[in-house]
Each structure stands twice: as C-alpha cells, then as structure tokens.
N, C-alpha and C positions, 0 to 999 in steps of 0.2 A: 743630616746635611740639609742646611737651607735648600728653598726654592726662590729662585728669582724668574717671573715673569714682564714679557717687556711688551707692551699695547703703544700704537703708531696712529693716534688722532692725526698725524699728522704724517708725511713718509721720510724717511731719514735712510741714509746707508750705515748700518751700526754693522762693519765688519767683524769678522770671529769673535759670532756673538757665544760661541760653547768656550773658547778664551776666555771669554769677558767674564762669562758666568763664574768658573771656577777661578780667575781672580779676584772677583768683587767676595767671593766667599774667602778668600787667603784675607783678605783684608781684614775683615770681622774676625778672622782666625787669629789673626797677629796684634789685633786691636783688644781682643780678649772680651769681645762682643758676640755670641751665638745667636747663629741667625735662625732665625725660621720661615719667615716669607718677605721677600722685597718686591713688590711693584714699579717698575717703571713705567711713565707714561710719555710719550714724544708728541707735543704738540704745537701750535704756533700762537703767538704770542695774545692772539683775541681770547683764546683756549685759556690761558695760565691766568691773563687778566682778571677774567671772571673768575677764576680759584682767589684770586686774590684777592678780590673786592669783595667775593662771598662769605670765604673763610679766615682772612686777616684782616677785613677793614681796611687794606690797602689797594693805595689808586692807580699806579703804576705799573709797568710793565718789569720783570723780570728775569733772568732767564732760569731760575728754577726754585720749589717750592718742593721743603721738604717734608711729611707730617710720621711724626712717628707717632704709632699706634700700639705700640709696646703693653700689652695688659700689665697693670700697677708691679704686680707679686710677680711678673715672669723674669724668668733670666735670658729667654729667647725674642729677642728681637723679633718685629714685625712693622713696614713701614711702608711707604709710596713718596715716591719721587715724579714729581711732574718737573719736564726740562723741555724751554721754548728752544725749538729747533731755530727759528728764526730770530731769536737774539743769538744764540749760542753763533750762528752765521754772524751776524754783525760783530761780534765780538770777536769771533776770530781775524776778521779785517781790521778794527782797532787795537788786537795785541798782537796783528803779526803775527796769526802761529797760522796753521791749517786746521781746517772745519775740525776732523778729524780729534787734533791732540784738544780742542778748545773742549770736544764732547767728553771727552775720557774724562780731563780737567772736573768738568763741572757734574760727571759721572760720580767719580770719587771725592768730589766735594757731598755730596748729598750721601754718602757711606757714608762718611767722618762726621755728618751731623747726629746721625743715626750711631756714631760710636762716643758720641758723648763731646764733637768737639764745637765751639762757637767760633763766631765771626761779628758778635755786634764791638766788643771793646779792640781797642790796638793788638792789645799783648796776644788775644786770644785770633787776630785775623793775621796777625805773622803765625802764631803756633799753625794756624790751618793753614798756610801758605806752604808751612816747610812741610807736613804730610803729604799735602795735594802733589808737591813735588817730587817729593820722596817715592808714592807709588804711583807718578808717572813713570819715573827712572826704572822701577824696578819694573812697570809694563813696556818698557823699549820706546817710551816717549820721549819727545825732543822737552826740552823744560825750556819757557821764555820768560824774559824779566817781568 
C-alpha cells in the first residue's frame, strides 16, 4: 500500500484527511498506477512561484506543480504535489464552486498527472477534465462547468 504524506507551508482545512488518503490510493488503484509514496505540499502562491521559476523556468503563478519522481525501471509510483492554497481560493471564486471541491479538484488533477494523464494539447485537457470529474462524483463532490 502506498504512503501519502501531506506538509502545510502554508495552513489549509484539508477535511477527512484518512478519506482522502485511501481514495487518492483507489485512484492509482483503478488507474492501474501502483503507488508507493505521494507528497503533498500546501502552500501559497510566493511558495509555488519560486518552484516554478527554480525548477520550470517558469514566471507565473499557478495553482499547482506536479513532479514525478518515478525511478526509470519502477512500476511503483512516487511523486510530490505542490498546490497554491491561495490560487486554489481565487479560483474557486472564479469557477463558482467552494474552496473545498476547487481543492479535491486540483488534488486529483495532480493523481492523474502522476497516472500518465496531460493537459498541455485539447484533446488531452478534455480527457483530464472528464477524470477530474469523474472522481469528484465518485468522492461525493459537486462537479461545475
């Protein structure tokens, strides 16, 4: 059984977080990805920026970076998810939803990058749209347009 560990650079309410755990592991389960350790890290957006301009040559603010660290030959996953609490907040004001479902949202967006799925082309940012929604629905989340 995977381990997922979760670190709060910055403080967030991440409710039923022993919930959360053994779904983010169904996820990998069903994704046909074996996990072995996921990092989460919650912080605010100064936080992520400098990841991002350290480790992607990017200038921008975003509200999450994902790095998988997978060794070449393994078949067990291992990764870190850095997610700006304070975009993830603006964003949920912009899409309408609540803090809460925008966190899960961009929770299990950063799983599915780590299960092999993209978001730079079209085809591949609809595929990840219909997942992301998919196990919202199966985590008792509201899905918004």
């Amino acid at each position: 059984m995977g381990k997922i560990l979760w670190q709060f650079q910055k403080s967030c309410t991440l409710q039923d977080r022993n919930k959360l755990k053994l779904f983010i592991l169904d996820i990998f389960k069903l994704e046909k990805r074996p996990l072995a350790e996921l990092s989460f890290v919650f912080c605010d957006d100064d936080y992520l920026l400098g990841i991002n301009r350290s480790y992607l040559n990017h200038n921008y603010f975003t509200d999450i970076i994902t790095f998988d660290l997978t060794e070449p030959d393994s078949q067990l996953v291992t990764g870190e998810i850095y997610i700006s609490i304070d975009t993830v907040r603006e964003n949920s004001v912009r899409f309408n939803c609540s803090f809460r479902e925008e966190l899960h949202r961009v929770i299990f967006h950063g799983c599915l990058h780590l299960c092999g799925y993209g978001d730079k082309k079209r085809g591949d940012k609809v595929q990840m749209r219909l997942k992301e929604d998919f196990y919202m629905t199966k985590y008792g989340l509201a899905v918004t347009g």
